[in-house]
C-alpha positions as semicolon CSV with decimal commas, in nm:
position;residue;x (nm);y (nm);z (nm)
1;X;9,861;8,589;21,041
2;X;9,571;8,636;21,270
3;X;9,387;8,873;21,018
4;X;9,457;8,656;20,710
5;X;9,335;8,320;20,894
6;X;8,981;8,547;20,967
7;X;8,951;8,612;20,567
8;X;9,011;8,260;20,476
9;X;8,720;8,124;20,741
10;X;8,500;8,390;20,671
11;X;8,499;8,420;20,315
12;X;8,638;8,075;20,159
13;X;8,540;7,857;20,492
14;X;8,211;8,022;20,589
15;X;8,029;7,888;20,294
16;X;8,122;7,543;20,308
17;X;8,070;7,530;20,738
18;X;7,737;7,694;20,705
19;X;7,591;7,478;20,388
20;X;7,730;7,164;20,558
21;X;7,506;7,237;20,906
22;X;7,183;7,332;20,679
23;X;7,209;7,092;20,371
24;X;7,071;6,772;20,538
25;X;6,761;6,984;20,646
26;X;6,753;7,141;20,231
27;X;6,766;6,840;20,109
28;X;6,397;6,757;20,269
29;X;6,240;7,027;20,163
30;X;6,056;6,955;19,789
31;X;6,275;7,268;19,668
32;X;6,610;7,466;19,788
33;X;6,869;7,663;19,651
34;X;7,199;7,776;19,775
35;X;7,413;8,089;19,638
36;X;7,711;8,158;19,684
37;X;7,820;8,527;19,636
38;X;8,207;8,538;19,512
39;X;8,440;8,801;19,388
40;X;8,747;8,869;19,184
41;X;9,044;8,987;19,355
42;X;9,258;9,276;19,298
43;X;9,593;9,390;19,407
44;X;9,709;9,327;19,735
45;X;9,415;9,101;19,789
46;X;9,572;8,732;19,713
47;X;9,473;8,591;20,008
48;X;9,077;8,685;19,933
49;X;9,113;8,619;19,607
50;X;9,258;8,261;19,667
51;X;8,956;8,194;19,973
52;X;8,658;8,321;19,721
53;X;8,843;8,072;19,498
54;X;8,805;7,809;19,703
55;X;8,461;7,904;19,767
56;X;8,415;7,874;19,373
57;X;8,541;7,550;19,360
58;X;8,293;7,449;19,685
59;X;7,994;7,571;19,489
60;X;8,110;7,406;19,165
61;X;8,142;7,044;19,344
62;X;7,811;7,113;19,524
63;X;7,670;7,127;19,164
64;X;7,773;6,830;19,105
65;X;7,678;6,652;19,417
66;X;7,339;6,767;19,413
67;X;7,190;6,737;19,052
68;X;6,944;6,542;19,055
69;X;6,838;6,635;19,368
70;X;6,527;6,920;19,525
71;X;6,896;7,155;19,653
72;X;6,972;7,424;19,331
73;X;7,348;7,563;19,370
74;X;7,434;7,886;19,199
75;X;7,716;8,092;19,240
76;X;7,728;8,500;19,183
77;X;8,028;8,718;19,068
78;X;7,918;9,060;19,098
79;X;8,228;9,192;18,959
80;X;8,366;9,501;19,059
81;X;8,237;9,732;19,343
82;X;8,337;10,037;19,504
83;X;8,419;9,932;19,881
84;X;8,682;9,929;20,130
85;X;8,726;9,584;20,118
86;X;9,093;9,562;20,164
87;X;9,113;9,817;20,462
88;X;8,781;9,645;20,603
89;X;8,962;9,312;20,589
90;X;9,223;9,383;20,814
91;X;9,521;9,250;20,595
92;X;9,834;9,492;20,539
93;X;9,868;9,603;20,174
94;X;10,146;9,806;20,023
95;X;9,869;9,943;19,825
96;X;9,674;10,285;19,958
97;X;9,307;10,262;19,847
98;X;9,259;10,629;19,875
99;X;9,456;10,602;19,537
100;X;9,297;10,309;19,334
101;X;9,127;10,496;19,059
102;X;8,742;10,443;19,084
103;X;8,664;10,277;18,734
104;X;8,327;10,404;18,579
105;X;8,234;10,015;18,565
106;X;8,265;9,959;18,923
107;X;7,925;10,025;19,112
108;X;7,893;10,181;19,463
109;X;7,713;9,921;19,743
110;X;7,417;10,231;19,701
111;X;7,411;10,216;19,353
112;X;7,406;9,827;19,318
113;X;7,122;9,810;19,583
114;X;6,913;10,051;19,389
115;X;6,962;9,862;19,013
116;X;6,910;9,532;19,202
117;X;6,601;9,648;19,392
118;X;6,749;9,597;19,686
């Protein structure tokens, strides 16, 4: 439980804790923008999926909430990349990611840096 309470704070409840402590100072500046950097989930990953879901819907209401005013909100689905996200996130998965075929659309980190100027 321990290691899927850390992905839900750090990727769905980061975002919201973080823009909540800087927005009132963003929203006196004469221009701001947040983004939001989310993700599709895969196998084995439902509980990331569901917390960069939540961040979606965050970023989506923030939208909203501040049209109108000097605070831009974007949000960023880079699709899919070749990482160790599920063994990096600590979370057991009947799924070994040694064997997860690499798909010719998925970039590497390096690869993404480099086309992104990075």
């Amino acid at each position: 439980m321990k290691a899927k309470n850390k992905v839900i704070v750090v990727t769905g409840g980061g975002g919201g804790l973080g823009q909540a402590l800087v927005l009132p100072h963003l929203l006196q500046r004469s221009e701001a923008h947040i983004v939001n950097v989310s993700s599709l989930g895969g196998p084995g990953q439902t509980i990331y999926g569901a917390s960069k879901a939540a961040l979606k819907l965050l970023t989506e209401g923030l939208y909203a909430e501040l049209k109108g005013t000097p605070v831009k909100v974007t949000i960023i689905h880079p699709g899919a990349m070749q990482t160790k996200i599920m063994s990096n996130s600590g979370l057991k998965t009947s799924i070994d990611e040694a064997k997860v075929p690499k798909n010719a659309m998925m970039l590497s980190p390096d690869a993404a840096a480099k086309k992104y100027g990075i």
